[in-house]
MDAnalysis code that builds the backbone (N, CA, C; Angstrom):
import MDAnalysis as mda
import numpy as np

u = mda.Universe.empty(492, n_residues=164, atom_resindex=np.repeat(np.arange(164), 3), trajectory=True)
u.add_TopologyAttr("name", ["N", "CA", "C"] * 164)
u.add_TopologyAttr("resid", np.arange(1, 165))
u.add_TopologyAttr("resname", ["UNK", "UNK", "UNK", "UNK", "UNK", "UNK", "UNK", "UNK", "UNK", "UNK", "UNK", "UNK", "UNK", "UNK", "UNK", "UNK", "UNK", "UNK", "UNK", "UNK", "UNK", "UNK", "UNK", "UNK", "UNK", "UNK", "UNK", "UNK", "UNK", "UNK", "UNK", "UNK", "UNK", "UNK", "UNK", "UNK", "UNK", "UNK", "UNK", "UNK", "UNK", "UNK", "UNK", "UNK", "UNK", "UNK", "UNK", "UNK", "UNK", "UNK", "UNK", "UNK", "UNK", "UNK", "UNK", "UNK", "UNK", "UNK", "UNK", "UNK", "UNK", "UNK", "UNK", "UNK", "UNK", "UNK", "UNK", "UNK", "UNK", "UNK", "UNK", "UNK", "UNK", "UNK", "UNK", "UNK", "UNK", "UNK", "UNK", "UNK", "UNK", "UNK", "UNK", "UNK", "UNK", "UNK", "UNK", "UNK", "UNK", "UNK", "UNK", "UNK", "UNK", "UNK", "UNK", "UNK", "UNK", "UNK", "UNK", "UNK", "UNK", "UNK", "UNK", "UNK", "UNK", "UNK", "UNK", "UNK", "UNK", "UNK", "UNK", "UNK", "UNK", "UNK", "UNK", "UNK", "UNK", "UNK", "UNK", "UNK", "UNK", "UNK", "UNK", "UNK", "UNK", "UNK", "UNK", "UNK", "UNK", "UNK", "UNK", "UNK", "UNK", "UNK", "UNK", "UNK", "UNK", "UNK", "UNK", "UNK", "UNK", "UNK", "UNK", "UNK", "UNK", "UNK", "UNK", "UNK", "UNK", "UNK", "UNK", "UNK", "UNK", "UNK", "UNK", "UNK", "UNK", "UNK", "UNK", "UNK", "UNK", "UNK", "UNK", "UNK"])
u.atoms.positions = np.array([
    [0.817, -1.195, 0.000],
    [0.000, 0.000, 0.000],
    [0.860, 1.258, 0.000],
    [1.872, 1.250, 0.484],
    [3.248, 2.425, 0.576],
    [3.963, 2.173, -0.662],
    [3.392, 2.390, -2.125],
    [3.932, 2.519, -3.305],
    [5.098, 3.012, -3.060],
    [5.848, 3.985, -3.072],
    [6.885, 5.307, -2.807],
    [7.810, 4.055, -1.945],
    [7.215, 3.559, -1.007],
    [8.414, 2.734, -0.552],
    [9.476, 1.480, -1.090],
    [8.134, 1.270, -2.268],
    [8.622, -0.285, -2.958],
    [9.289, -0.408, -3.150],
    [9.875, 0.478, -4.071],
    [11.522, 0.320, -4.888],
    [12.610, -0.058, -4.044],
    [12.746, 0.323, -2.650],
    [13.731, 0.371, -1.708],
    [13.761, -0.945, -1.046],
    [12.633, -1.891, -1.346],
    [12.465, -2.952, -0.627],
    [13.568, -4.162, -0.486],
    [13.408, -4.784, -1.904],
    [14.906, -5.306, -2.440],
    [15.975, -5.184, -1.199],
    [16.641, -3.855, -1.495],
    [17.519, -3.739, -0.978],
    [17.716, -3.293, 0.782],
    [16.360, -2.969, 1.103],
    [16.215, -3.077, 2.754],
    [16.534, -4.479, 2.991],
    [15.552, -5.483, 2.468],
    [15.449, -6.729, 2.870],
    [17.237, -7.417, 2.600],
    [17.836, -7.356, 1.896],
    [19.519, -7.729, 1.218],
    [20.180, -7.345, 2.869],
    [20.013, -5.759, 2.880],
    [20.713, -5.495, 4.222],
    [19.995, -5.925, 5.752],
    [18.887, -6.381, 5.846],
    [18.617, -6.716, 7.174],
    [19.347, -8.012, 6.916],
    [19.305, -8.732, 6.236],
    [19.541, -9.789, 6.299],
    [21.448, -10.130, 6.643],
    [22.125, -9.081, 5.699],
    [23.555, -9.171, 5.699],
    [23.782, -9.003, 6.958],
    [22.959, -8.098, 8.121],
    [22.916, -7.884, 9.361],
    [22.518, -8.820, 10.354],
    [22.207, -9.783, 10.046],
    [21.516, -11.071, 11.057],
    [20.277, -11.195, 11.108],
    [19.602, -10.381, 10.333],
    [18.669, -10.066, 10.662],
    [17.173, -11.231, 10.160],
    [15.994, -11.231, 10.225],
    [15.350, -11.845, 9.488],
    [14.006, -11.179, 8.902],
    [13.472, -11.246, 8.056],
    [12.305, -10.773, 7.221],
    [11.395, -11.443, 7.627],
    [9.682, -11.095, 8.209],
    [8.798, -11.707, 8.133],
    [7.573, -10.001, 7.403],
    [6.759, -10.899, 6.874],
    [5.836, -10.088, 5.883],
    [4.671, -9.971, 5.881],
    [3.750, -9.415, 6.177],
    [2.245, -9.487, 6.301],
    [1.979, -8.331, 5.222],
    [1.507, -8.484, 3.963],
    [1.509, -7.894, 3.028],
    [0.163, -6.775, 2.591],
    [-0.758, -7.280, 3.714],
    [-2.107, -6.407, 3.835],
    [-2.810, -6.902, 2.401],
    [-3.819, -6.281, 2.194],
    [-4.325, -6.449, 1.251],
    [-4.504, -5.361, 0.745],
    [-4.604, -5.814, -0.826],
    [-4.052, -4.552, -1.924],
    [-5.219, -4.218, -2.821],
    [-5.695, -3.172, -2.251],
    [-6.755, -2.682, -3.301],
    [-6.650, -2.467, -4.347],
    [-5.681, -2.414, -4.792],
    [-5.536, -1.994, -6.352],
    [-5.015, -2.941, -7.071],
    [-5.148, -4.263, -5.894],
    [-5.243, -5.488, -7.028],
    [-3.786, -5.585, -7.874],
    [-2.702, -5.019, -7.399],
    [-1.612, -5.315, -7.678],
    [-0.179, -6.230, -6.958],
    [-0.922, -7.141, -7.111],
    [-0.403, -8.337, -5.765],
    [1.231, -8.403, -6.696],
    [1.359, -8.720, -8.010],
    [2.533, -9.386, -8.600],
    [3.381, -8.517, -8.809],
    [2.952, -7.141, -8.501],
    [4.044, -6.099, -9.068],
    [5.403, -6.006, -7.819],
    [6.450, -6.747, -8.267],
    [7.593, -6.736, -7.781],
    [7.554, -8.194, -6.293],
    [6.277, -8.281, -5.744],
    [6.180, -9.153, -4.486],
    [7.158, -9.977, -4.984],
    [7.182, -11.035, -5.817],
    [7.598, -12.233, -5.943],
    [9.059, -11.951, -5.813],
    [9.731, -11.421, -6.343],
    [11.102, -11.017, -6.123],
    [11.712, -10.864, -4.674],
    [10.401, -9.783, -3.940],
    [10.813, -9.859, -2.191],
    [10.408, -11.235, -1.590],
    [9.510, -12.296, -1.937],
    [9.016, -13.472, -1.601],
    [10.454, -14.425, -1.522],
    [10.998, -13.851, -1.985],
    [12.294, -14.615, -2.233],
    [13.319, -14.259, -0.994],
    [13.221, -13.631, -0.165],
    [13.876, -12.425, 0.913],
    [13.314, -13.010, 1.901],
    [12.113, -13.475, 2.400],
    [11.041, -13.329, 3.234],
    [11.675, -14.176, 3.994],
    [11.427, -14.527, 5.162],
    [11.606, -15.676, 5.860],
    [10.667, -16.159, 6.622],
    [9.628, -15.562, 6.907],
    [7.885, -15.577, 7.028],
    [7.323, -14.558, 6.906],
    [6.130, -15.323, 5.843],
    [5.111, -15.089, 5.101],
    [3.889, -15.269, 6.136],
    [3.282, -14.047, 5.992],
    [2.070, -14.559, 7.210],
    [0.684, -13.824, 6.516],
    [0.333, -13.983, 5.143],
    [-1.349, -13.877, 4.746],
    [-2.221, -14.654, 5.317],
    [-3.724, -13.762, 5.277],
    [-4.629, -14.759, 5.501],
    [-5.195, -14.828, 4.111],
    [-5.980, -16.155, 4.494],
    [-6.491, -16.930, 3.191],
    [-7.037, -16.086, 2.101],
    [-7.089, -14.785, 2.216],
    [-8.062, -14.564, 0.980],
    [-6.672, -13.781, 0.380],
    [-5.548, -13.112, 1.026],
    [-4.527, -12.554, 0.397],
    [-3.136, -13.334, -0.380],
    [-3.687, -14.528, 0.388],
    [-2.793, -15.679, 0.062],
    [-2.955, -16.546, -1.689],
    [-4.472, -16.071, -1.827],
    [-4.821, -16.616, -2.496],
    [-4.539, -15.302, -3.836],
    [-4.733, -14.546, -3.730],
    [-4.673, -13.518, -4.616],
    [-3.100, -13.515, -4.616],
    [-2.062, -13.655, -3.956],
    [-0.578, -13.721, -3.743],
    [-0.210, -14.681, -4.903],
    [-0.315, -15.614, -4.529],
    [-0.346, -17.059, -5.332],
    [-0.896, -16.794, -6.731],
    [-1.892, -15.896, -7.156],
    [-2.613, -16.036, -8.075],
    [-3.919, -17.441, -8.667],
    [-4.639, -17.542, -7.328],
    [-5.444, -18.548, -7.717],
    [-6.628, -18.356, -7.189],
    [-7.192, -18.694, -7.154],
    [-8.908, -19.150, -6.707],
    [-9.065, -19.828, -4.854],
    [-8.312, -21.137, -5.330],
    [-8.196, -22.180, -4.436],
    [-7.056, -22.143, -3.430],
    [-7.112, -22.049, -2.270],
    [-6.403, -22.033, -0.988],
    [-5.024, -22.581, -0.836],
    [-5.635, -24.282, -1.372],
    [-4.488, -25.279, -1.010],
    [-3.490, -25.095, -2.238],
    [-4.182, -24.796, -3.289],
    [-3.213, -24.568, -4.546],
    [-2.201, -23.106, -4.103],
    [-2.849, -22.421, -3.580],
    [-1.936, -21.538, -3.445],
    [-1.174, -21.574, -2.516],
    [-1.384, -22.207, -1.123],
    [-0.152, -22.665, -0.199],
    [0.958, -23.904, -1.188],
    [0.191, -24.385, -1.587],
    [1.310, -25.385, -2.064],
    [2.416, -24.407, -3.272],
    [1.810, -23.102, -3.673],
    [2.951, -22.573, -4.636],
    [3.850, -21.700, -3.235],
    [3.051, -20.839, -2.778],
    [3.575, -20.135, -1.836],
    [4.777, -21.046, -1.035],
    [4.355, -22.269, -0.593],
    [5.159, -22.634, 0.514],
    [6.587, -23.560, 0.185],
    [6.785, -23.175, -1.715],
    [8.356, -23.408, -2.428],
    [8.922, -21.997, -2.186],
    [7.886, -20.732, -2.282],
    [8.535, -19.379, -1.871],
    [9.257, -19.189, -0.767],
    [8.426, -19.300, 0.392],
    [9.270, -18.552, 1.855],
    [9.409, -20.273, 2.828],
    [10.099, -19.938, 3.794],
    [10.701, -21.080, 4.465],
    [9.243, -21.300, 5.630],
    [8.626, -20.259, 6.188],
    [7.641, -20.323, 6.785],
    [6.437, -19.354, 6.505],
    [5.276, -19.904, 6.098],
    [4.429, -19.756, 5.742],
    [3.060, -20.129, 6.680],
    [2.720, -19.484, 7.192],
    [1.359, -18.760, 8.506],
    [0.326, -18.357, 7.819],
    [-0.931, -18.950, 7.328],
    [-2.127, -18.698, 6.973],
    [-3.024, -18.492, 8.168],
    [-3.751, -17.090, 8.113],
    [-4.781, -16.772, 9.177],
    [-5.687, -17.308, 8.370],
    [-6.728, -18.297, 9.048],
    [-7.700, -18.689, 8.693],
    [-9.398, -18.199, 9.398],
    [-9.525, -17.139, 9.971],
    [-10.523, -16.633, 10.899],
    [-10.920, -17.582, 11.540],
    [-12.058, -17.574, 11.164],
    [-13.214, -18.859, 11.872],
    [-12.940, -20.219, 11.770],
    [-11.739, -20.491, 10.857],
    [-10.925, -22.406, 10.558],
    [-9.614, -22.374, 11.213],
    [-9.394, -21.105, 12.215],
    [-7.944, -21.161, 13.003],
    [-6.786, -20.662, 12.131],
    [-6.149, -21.407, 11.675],
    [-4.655, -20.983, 10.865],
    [-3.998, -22.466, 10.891],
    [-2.978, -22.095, 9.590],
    [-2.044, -23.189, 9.334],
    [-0.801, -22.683, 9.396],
    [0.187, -23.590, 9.511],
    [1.910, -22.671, 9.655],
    [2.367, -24.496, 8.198],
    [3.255, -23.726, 7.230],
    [3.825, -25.042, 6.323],
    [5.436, -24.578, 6.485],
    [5.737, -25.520, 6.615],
    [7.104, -25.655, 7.132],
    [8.069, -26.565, 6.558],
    [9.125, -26.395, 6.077],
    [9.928, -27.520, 5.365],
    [9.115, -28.642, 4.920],
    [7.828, -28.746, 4.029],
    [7.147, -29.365, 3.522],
    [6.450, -29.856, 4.364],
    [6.081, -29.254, 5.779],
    [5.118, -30.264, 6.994],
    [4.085, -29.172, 6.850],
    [2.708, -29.542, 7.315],
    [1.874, -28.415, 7.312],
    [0.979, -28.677, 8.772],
    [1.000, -28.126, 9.320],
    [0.505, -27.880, 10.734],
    [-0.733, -27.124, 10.784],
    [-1.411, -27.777, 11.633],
    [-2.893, -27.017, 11.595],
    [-2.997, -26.344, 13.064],
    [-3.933, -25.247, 13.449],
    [-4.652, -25.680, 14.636],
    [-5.613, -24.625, 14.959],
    [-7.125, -24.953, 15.594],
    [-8.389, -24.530, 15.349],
    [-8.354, -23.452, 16.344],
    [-9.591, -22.336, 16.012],
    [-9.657, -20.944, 15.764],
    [-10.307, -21.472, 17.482],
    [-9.258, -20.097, 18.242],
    [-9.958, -20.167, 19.559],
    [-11.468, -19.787, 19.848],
    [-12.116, -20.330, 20.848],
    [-13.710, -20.338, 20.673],
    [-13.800, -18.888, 22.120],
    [-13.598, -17.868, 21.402],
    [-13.998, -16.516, 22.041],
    [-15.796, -15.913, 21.621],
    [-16.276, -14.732, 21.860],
    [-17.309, -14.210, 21.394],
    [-16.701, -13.025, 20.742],
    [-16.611, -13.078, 19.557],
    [-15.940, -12.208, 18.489],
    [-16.779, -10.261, 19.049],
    [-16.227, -9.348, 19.205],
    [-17.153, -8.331, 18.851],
    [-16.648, -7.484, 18.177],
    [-15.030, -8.255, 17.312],
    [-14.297, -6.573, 16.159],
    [-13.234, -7.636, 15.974],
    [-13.203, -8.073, 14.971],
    [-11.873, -8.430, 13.983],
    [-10.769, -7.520, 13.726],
    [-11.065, -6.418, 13.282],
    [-10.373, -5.676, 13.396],
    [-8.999, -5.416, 14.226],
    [-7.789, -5.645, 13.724],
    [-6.272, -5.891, 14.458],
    [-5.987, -7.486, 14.683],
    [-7.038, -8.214, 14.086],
    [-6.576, -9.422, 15.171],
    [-5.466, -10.471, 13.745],
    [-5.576, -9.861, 12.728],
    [-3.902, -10.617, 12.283],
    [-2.831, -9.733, 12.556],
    [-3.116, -8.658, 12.778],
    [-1.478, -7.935, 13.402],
    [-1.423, -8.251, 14.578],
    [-1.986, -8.598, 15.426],
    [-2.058, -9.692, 16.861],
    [-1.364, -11.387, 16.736],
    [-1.850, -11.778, 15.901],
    [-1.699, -13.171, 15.413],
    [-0.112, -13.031, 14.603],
    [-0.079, -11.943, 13.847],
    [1.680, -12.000, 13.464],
    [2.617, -11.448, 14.837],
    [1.862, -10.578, 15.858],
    [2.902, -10.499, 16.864],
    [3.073, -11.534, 17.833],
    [2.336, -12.545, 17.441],
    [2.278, -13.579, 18.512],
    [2.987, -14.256, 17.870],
    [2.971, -14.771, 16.323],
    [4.305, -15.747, 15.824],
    [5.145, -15.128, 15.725],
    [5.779, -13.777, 15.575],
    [6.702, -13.240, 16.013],
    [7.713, -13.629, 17.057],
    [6.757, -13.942, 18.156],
    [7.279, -13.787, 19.373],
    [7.646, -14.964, 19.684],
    [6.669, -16.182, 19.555],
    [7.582, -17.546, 19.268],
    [8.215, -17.741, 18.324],
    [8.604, -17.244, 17.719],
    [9.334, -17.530, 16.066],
    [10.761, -17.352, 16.605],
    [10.823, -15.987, 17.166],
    [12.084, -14.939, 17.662],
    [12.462, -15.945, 19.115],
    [11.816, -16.740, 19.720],
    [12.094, -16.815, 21.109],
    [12.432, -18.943, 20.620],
    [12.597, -19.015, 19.492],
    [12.843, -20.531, 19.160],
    [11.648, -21.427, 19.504],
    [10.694, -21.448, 19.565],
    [9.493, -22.418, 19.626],
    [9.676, -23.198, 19.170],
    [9.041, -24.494, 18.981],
    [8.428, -25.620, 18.407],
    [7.577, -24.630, 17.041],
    [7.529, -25.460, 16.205],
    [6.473, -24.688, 15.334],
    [5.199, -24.632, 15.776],
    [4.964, -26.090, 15.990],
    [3.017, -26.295, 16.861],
    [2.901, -25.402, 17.644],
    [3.457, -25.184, 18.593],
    [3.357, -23.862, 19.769],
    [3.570, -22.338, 19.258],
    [4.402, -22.313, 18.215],
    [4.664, -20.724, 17.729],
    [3.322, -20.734, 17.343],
    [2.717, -21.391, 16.082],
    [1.224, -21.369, 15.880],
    [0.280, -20.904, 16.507],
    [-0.033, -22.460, 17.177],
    [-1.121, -21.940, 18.318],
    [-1.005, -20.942, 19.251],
    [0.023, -20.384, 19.801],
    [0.033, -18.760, 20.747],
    [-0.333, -18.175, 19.560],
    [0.049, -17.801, 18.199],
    [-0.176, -16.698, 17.153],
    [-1.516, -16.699, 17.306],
    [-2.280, -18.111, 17.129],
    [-3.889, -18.417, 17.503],
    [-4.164, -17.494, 18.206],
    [-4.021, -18.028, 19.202],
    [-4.578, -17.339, 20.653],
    [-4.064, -16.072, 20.992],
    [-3.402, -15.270, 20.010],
    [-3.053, -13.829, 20.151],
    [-4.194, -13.038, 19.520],
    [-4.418, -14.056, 18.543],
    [-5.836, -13.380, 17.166],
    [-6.734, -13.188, 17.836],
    [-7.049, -14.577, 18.415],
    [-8.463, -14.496, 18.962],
    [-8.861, -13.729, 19.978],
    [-7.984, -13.883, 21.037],
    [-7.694, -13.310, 22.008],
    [-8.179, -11.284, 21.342],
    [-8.006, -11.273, 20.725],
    [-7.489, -9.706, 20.481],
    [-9.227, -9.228, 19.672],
    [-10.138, -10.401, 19.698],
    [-11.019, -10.271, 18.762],
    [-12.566, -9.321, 19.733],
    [-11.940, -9.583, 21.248],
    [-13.184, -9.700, 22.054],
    [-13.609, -8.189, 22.606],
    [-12.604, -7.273, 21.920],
    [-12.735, -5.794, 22.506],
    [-13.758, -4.904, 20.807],
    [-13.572, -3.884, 21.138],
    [-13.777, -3.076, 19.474],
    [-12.376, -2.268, 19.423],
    [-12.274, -2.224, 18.270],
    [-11.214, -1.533, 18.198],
    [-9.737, -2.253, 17.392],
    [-8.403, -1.826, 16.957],
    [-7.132, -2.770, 16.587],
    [-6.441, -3.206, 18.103],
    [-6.556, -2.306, 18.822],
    [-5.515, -2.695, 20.062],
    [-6.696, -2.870, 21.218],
    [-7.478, -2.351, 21.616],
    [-8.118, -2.244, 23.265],
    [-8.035, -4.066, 23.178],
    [-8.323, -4.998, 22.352],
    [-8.243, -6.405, 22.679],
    [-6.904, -7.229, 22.889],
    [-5.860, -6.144, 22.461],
    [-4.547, -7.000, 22.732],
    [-4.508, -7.714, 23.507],
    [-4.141, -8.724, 24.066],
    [-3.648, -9.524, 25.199],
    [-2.463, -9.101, 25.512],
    [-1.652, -9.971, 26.639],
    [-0.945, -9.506, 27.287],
    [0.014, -11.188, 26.677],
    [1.217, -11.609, 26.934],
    [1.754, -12.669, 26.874],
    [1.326, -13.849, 28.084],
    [1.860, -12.949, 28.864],
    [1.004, -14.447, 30.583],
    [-0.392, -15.029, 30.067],
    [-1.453, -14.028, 29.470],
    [-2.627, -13.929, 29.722],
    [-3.015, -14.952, 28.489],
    [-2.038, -14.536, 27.037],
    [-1.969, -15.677, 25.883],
    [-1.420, -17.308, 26.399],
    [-0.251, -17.237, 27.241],
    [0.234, -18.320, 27.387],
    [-0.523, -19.316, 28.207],
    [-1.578, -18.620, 29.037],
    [-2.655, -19.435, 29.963],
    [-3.321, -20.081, 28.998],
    [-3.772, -19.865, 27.978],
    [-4.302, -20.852, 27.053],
    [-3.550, -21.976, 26.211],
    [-2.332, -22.005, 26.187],
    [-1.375, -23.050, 25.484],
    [-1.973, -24.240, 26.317],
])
């Protein structure tokens, strides 16, 4: 959505990386319907990929879900599908891991995959198991679903980890 920034991307991503650094990507969704312009090139940089299903699918260029994880997940090394109401998947060196959408009373979606990427973030960065980086990302989403608003539902980490 930050056109003006694109060009620079490439080469941000080259230097975090020469730095130790690692790339993970939540790519938003693109109104203007320009998913292929340049992505695939940074897809190559990424080191997690974290769309949900409907951006994943437009990423990929397809219709169908599984067709498009299965192209996506030769792209980046870890690959995190928010699935709302079907939980999320994490595909991993060709393993694909599931696990189901916490059972909260939804009252605002709104923030809850930038919740769900700071939660695999945080096991990602802190060495998890994959199953467990997952499911906390879960339970960061959901968790984050029960307020109105992007943040008043944040959770807290103690308060996520009581549900593992």
């Amino acid at each position: 959505m930050q056109t003006a920034l694109q060009p620079g991307l490439p080469w941000l991503f080259d230097q975090a990386h020469e730095w130790g650094l690692t790339i993970s990507l939540d790519t938003n969704f693109d109104p203007a319907g320009k998913w292929k312009s340049g992505l695939d090139l940074l897809l190559e940089k990424v080191d997690v990929l974290l769309p949900n299903a409907t951006e994943c699918k437009e990423i990929a260029g397809t219709t169908d879900l599984e067709t498009a994880i299965e192209n996506l997940q030769t792209k980046v090394r870890h690959l995190a599908v928010k699935l709302g109401e079907n939980g999320a998947l994490l595909c991993l060196d060709s393993k694909i891991f599931r696990t189901p959408a916490l059972k909260v009373e939804v009252c605002d979606s709104v923030g809850a995959g930038d919740s769900f990427d700071a939660g695999f973030i945080f096991g990602y960065l802190a060495g998890w198991e994959p199953e467990r980086t997952l499911k906390f990302a879960n339970i960061c989403g959901g968790l984050s679903t029960r307020r109105v608003g992007g943040t008043a539902g944040q959770t807290t980490v103690e308060e996520a980890s009581s549900y593992l």
